[in-house]
VOPAGU-2260 file (C-alpha; in pm, 1 decimal, decimal comma):
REM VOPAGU-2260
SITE   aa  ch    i         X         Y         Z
SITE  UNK   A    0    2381,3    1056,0   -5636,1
SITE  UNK   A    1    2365,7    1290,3   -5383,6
SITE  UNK   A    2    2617,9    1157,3   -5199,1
SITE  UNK   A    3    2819,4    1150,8   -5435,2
SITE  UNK   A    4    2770,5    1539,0   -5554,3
SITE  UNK   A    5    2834,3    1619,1   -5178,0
SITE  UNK   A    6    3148,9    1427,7   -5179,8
SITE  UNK   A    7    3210,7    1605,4   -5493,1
SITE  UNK   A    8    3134,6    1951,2   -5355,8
SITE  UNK   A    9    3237,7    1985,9   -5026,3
SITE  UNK   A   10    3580,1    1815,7   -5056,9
SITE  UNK   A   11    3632,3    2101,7   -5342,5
SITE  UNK   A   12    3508,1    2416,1   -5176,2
SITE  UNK   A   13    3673,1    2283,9   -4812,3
SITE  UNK   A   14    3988,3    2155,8   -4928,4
SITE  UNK   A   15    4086,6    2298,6   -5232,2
SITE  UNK   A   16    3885,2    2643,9   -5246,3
SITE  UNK   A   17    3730,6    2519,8   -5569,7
SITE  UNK   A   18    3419,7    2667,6   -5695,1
SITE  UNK   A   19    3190,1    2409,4   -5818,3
SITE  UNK   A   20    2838,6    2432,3   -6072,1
SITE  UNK   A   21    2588,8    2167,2   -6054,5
SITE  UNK   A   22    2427,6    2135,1   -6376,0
SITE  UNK   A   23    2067,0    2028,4   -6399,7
SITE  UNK   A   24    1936,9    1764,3   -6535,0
SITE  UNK   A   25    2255,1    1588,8   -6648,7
SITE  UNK   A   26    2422,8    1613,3   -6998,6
SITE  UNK   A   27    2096,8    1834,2   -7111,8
SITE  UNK   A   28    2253,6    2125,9   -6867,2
SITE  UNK   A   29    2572,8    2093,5   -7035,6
SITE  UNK   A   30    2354,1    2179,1   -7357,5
SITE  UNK   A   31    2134,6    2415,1   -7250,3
SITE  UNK   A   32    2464,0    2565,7   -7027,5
SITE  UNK   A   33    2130,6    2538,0   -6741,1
SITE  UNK   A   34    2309,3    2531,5   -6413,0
SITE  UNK   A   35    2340,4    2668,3   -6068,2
SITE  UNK   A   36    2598,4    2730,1   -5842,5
SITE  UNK   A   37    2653,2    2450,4   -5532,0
SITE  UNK   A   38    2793,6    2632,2   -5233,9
SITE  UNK   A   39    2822,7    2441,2   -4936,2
SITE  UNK   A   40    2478,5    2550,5   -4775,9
SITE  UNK   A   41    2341,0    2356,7   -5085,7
SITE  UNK   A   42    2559,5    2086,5   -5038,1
SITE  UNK   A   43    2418,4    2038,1   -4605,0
SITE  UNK   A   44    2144,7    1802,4   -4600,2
SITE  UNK   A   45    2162,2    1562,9   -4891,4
SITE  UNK   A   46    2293,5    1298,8   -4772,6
SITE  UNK   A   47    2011,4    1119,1   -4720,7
SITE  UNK   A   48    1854,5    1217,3   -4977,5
SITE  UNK   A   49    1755,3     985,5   -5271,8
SITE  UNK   A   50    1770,6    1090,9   -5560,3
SITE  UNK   A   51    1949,9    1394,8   -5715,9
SITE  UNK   A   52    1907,2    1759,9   -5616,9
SITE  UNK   A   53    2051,2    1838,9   -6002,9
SITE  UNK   A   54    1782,7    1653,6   -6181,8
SITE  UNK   A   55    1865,0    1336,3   -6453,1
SITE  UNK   A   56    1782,4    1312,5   -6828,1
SITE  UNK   A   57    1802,4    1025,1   -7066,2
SITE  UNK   A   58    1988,0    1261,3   -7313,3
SITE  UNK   A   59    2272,5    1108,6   -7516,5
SITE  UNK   A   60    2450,3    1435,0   -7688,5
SITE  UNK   A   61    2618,1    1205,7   -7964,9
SITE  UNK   A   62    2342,6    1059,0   -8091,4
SITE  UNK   A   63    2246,8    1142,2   -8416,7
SITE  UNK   A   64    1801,5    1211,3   -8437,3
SITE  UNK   A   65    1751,4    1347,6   -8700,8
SITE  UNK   A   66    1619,7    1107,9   -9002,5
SITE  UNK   A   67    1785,5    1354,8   -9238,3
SITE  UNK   A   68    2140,8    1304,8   -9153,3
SITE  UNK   A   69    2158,0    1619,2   -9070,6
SITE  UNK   A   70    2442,5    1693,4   -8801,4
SITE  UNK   A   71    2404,8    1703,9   -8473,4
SITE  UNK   A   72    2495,4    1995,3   -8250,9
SITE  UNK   A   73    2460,4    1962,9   -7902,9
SITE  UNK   A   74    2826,2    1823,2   -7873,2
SITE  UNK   A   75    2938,1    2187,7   -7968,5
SITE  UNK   A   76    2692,7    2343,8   -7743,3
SITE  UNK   A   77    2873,3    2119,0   -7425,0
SITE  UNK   A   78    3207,6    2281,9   -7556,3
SITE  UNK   A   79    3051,3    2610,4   -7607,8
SITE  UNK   A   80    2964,9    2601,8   -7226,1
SITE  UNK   A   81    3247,3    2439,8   -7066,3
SITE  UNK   A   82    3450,6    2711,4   -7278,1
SITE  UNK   A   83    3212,5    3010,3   -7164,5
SITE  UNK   A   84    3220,7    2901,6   -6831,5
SITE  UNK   A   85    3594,4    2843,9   -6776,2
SITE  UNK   A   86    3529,8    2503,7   -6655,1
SITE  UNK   A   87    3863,2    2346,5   -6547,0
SITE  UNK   A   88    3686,4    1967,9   -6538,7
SITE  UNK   A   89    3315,7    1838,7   -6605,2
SITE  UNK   A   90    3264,2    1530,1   -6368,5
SITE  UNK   A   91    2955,6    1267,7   -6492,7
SITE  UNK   A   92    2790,6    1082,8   -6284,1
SITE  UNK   A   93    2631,9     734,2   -6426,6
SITE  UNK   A   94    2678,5     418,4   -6574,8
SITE  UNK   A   95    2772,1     291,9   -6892,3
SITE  UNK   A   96    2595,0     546,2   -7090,5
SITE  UNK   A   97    2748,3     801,0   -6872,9
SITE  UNK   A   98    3039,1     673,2   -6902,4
SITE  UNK   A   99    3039,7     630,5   -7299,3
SITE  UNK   A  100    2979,0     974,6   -7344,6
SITE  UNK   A  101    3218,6    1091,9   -7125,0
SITE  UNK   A  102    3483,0     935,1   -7312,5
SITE  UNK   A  103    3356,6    1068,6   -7610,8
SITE  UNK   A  104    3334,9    1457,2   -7452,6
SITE  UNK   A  105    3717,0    1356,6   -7330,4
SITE  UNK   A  106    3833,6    1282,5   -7690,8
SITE  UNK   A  107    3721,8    1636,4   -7779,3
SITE  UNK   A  108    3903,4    1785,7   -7539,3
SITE  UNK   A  109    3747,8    1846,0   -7229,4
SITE  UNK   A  110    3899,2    1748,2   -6871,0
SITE  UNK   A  111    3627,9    1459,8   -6754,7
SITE  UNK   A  112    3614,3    1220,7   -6455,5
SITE  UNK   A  113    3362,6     996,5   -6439,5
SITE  UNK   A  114    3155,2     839,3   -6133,8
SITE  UNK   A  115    3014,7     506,6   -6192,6
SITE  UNK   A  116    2618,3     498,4   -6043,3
SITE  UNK   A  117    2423,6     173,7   -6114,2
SITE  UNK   A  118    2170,5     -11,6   -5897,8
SITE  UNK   A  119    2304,8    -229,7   -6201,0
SITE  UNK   A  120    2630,4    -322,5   -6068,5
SITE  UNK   A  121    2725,9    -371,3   -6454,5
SITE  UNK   A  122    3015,7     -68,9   -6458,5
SITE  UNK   A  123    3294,8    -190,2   -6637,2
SITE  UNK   A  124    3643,4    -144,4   -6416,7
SITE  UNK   A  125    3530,2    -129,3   -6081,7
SITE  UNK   A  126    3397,5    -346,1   -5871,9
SITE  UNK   A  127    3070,6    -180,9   -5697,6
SITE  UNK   A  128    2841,2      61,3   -5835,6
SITE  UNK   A  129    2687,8     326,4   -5538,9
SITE  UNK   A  130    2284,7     240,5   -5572,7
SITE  UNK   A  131    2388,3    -158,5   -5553,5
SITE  UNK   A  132    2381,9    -157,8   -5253,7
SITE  UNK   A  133    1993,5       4,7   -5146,7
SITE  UNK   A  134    1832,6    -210,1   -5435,0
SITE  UNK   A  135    1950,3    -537,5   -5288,7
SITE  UNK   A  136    1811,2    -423,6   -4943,7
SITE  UNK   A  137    1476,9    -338,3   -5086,0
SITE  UNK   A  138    1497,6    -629,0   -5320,1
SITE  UNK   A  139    1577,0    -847,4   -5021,3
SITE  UNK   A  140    1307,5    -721,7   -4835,4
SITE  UNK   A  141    1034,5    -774,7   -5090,6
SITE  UNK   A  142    1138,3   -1159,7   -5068,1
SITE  UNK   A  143    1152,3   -1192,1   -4700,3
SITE  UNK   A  144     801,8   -1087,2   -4729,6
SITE  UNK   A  145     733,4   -1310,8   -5040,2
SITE  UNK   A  146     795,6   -1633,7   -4761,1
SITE  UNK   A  147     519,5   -1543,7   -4559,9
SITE  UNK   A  148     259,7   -1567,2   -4808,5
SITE  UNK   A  149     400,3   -1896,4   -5014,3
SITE  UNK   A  150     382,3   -2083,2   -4704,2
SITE  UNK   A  151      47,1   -1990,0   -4579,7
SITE  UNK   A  152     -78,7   -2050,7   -4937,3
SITE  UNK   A  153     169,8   -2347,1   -5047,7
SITE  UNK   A  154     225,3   -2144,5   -5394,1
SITE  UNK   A  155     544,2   -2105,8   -5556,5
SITE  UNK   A  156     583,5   -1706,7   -5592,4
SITE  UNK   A  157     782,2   -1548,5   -5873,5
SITE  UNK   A  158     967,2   -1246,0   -5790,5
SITE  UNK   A  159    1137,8   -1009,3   -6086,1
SITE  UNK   A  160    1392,9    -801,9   -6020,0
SITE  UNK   A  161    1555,5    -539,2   -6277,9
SITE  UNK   A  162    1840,1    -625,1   -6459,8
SITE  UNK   A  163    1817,5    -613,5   -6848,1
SITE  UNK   A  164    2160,7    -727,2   -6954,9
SITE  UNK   A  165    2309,5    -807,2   -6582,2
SITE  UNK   A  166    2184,3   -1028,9   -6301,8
SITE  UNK   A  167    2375,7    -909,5   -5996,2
SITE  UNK   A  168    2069,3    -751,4   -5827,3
SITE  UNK   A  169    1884,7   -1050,8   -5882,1
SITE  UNK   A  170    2170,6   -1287,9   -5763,8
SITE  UNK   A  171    2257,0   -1078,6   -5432,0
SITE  UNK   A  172    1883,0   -1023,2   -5378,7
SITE  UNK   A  173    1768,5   -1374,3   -5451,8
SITE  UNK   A  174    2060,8   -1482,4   -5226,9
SITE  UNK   A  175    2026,7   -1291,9   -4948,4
SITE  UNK   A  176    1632,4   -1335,9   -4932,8
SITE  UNK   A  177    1657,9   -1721,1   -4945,7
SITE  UNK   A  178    1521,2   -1763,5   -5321,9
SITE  UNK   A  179    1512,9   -2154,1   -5412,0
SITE  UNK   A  180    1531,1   -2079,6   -5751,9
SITE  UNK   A  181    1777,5   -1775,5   -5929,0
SITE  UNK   A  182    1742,0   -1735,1   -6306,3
SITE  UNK   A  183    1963,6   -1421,8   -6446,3
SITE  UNK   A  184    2061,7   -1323,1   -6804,0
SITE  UNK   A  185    2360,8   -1458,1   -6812,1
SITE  UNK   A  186    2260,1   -1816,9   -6741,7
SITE  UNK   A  187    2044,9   -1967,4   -7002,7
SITE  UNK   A  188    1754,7   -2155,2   -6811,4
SITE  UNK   A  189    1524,7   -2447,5   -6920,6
SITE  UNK   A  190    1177,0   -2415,1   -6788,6
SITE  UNK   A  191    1142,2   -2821,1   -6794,7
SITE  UNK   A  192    1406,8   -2783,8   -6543,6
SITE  UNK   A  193    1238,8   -2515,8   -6342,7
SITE  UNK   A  194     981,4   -2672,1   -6315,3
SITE  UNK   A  195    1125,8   -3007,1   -6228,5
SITE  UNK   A  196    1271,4   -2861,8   -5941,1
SITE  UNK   A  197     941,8   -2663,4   -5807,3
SITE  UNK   A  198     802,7   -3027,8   -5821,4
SITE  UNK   A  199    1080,6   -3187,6   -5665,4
SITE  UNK   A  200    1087,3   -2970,6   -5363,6
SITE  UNK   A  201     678,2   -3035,7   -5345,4
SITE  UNK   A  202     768,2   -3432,4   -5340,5
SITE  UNK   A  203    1022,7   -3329,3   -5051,1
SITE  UNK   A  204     726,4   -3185,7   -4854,6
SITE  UNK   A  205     830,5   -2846,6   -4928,3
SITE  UNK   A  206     564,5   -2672,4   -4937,2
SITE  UNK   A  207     651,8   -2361,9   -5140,4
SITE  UNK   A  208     927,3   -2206,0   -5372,1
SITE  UNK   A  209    1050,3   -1838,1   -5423,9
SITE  UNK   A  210    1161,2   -1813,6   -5770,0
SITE  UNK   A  211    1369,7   -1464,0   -5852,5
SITE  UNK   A  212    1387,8   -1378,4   -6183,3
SITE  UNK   A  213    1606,2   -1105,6   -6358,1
SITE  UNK   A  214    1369,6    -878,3   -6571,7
SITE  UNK   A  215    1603,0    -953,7   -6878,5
SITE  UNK   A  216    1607,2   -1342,6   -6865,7
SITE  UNK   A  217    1456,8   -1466,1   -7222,8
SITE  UNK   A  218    1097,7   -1418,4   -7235,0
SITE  UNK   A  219     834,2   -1349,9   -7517,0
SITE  UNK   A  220     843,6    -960,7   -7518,8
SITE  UNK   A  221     407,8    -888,2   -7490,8
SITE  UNK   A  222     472,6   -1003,3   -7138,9
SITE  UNK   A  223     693,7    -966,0   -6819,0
SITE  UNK   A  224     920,4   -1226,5   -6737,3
SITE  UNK   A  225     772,4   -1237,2   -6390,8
SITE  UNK   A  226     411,8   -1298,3   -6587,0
SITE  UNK   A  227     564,5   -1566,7   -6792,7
SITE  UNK   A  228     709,8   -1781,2   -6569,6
SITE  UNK   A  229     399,9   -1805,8   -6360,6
SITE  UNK   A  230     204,8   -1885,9   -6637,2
SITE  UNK   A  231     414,0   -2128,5   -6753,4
SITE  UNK   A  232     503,8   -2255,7   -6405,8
SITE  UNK   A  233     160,8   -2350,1   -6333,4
SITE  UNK   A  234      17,8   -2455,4   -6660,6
SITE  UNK   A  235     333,0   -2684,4   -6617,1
SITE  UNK   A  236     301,3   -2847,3   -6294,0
SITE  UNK   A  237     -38,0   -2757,8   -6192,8
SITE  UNK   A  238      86,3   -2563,4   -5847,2
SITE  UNK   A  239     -40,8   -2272,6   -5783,9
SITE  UNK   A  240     168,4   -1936,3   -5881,4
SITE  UNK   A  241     189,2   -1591,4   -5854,0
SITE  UNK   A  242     387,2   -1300,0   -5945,0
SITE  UNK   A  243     535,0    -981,9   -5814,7
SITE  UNK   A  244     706,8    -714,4   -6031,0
SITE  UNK   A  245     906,9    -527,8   -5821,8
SITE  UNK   A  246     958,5    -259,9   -6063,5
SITE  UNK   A  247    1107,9      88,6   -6010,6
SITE  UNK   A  248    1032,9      68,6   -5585,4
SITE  UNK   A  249    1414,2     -49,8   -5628,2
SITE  UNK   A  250    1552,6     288,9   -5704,7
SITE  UNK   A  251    1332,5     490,1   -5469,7
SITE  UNK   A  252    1388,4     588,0   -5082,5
SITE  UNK   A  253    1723,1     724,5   -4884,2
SITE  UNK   A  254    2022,5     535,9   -4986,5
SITE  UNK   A  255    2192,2     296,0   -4786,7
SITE  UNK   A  256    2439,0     392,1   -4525,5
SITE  UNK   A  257    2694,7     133,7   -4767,4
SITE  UNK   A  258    2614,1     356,8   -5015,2
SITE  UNK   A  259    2623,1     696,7   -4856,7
SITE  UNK   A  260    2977,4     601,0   -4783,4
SITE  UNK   A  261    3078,5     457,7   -5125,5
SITE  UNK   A  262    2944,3     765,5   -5281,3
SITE  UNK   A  263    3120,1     965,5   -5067,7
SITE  UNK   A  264    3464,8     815,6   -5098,8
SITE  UNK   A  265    3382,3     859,8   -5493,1
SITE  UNK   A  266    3333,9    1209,0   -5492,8
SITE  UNK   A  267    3621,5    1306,7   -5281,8
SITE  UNK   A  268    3852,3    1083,1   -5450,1
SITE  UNK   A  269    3707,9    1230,0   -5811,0
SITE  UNK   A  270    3780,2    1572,2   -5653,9
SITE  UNK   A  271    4125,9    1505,8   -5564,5
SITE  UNK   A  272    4188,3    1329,4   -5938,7
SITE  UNK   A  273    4066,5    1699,2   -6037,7
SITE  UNK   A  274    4341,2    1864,9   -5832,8
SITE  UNK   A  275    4613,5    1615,1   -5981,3
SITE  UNK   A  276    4506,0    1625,7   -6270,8
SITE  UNK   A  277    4374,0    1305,0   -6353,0
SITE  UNK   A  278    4141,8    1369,4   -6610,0
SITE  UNK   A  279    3996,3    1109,9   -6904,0
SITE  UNK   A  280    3945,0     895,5   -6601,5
SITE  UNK   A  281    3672,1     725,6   -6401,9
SITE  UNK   A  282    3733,6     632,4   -6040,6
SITE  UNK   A  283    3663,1     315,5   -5952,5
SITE  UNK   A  284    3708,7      43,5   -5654,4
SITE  UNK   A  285    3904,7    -260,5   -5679,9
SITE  UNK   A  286    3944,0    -512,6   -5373,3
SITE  UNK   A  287    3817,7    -160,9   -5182,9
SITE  UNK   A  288    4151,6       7,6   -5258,1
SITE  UNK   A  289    4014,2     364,4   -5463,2
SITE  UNK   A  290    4157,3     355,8   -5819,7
SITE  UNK   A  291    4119,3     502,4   -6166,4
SITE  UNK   A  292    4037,9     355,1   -6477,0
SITE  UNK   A  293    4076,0     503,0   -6819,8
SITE  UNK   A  294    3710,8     598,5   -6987,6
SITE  UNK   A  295    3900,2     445,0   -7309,7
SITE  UNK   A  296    3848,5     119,6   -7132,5
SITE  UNK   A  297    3481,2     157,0   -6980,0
SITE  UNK   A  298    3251,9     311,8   -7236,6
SITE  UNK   A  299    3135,7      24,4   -7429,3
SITE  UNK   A  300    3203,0    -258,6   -7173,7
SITE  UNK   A  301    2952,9    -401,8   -6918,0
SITE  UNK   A  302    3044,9    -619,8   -6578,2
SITE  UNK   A  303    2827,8    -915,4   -6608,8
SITE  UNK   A  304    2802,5   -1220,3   -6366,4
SITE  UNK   A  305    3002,6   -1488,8   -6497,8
SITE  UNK   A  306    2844,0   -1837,3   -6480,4
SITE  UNK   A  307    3148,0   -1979,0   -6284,5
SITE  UNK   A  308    3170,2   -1748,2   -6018,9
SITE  UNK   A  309    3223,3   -1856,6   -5678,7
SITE  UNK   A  310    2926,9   -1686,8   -5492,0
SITE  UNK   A  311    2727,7   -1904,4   -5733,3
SITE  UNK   A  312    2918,0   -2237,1   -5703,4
SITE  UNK   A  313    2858,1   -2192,5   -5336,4
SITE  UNK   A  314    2513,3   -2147,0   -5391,6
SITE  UNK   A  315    2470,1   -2425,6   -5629,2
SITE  UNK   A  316    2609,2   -2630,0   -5320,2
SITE  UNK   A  317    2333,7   -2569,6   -5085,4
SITE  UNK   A  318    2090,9   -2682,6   -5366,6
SITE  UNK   A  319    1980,2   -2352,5   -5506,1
SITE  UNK   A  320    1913,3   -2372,3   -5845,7
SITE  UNK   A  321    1970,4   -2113,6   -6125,9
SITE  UNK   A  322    1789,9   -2329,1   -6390,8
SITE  UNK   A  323    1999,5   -2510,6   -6590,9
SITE  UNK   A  324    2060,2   -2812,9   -6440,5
């Protein structure tokens, strides 16, 4: 995100002599009209920083809390301080969430441009999400290491990777580190057939098998998915099995230098939208051409892994398995 406010910042100040405000800790700054001004000595320096140097909340300003029905202000208090403070365009950084809200601050008339952020990869209308990119190298990492330790021990190793709803961390990852077995959300698995294969490989002298598994596959919810296929895996076939939860070591650390320069090209491509005008838009990437995409058409939406995709019809040729066969 950093990137991606420096992109913001310094293509506005340089280029167009804008004066930009950073507001902290997301949409609740909008609120609480808590913000500081980013002048390009803030802006030196952050690039390789993870992170944000403006903070992050949770807060969703449309959501209604109260039990009572009682209405629910803090939309008014955004417009309050984008009137107050002469604000000629709000940009959001985020992903779907972000992005619904957005839409929703656009339809009551505020200029918005959105910036898709997701180690997710599940933004609707574009076709990479900045963060993507440094989770699959430290998921990818994890798993190289994973091999070691199956093949000393002969032990099949299960692996989780986040991904509630989508599966393209777990798919790149579990790719790229050499996972026998991929299961993801989208794909319903059988664990007879999981299993079958761990034993098959065993009867092919194979001695271990990396299983990655997307934290949102189907699971029984007083566990982890990574806890339940081991248990299951080995009360199954006997083989030993352990398991790893990766957890939220995928979102730390500096960013890639992929995504440094994705972010970038977001941010200075949001700014210029700003200076044409291009509001109720998100920019977005398709076939790495820089685009917009209306916020009408994102909020709402996710970018899930379809089952027939090629990378995974390739992959299903050199005999990995995602659990359903």
């Amino acid at each position: 995100m950093n990137a991606a406010i420096r992109g913001v910042g310094k293509t506005a100040i340089v280029e167009y002599g804008m004066e930009v405000l950073g507001f902290n800790a997301g949409y609740s700054g909008l609120i609480n009209s808590d913000y500081i001004e980013l002048k390009e000595a803030q802006l030196s320096g952050i690039l390789t920083l993870g992170g944000t140097i403006l903070g992050t909340s949770r807060e969703k300003p449309f959501k209604i809390v109260a039990e009572d029905g009682s209405d629910n202000h803090k939309p008014e208090k955004i417009i309050e301080t984008y009137k107050n403070l002469n604000l000629d365009c709000v940009v959001c950084i985020g992903g779907n969430g972000t992005m619904k809200t957005a839409h929703l601050l656009s339809q009551e008339g505020l200029n918005i441009i959105g910036i898709p952020k997701t180690i997710d990869n599940d933004v609707w209308g574009t076709d990479v999400t900045f963060g993507f990119d440094s989770a699959v190298q430290i998921a990818t990492e994890a798993i190289d290491r994973l091999h070691s330790t199956a093949n000393s021990h002969q032990r099949v190793m299960i692996i989780e990777i986040m991904g509630h709803t989508a599966g393209w961390l777990a798919l790149y990852s579990g790719l790229a580190g050499g996972g026998d077995i991929i299961l993801l959300p989208e794909i319903p698995y059988n664990i007879r057939s999981v299993c079958r294969n761990i034993e098959k490989r065993y009867e092919e002298k194979k001695p271990y098998s990396i299983v990655v598994v997307a934290e949102g596959i189907e699971h029984p919810k007083y566990q982890s998915a990574a806890n339940y296929m081991a248990n299951t895996i080995e009360a199954m076939t006997g083989i030993e099995t352990r398991e790893t939860v990766l957890g939220y070591v995928q979102r730390g650390g500096s960013p890639s230098p992929m995504d440094r320069i994705l972010a970038t090209r977001y941010g200075a491509f949001a700014t210029q939208c700003i200076a044409e005008g291009c509001f109720g838009t998100m920019v977005a990437i398709r076939k790495n051409e820089l685009t917009t995409v209306p916020l009408e058409e994102v909020g709402g939406k996710l970018r899930l892994v379809e089952p027939d995709l090629g990378l995974i019809q390739k992959a299903r040729k050199m005999g990995v398995s995602f659990g359903d066969d």
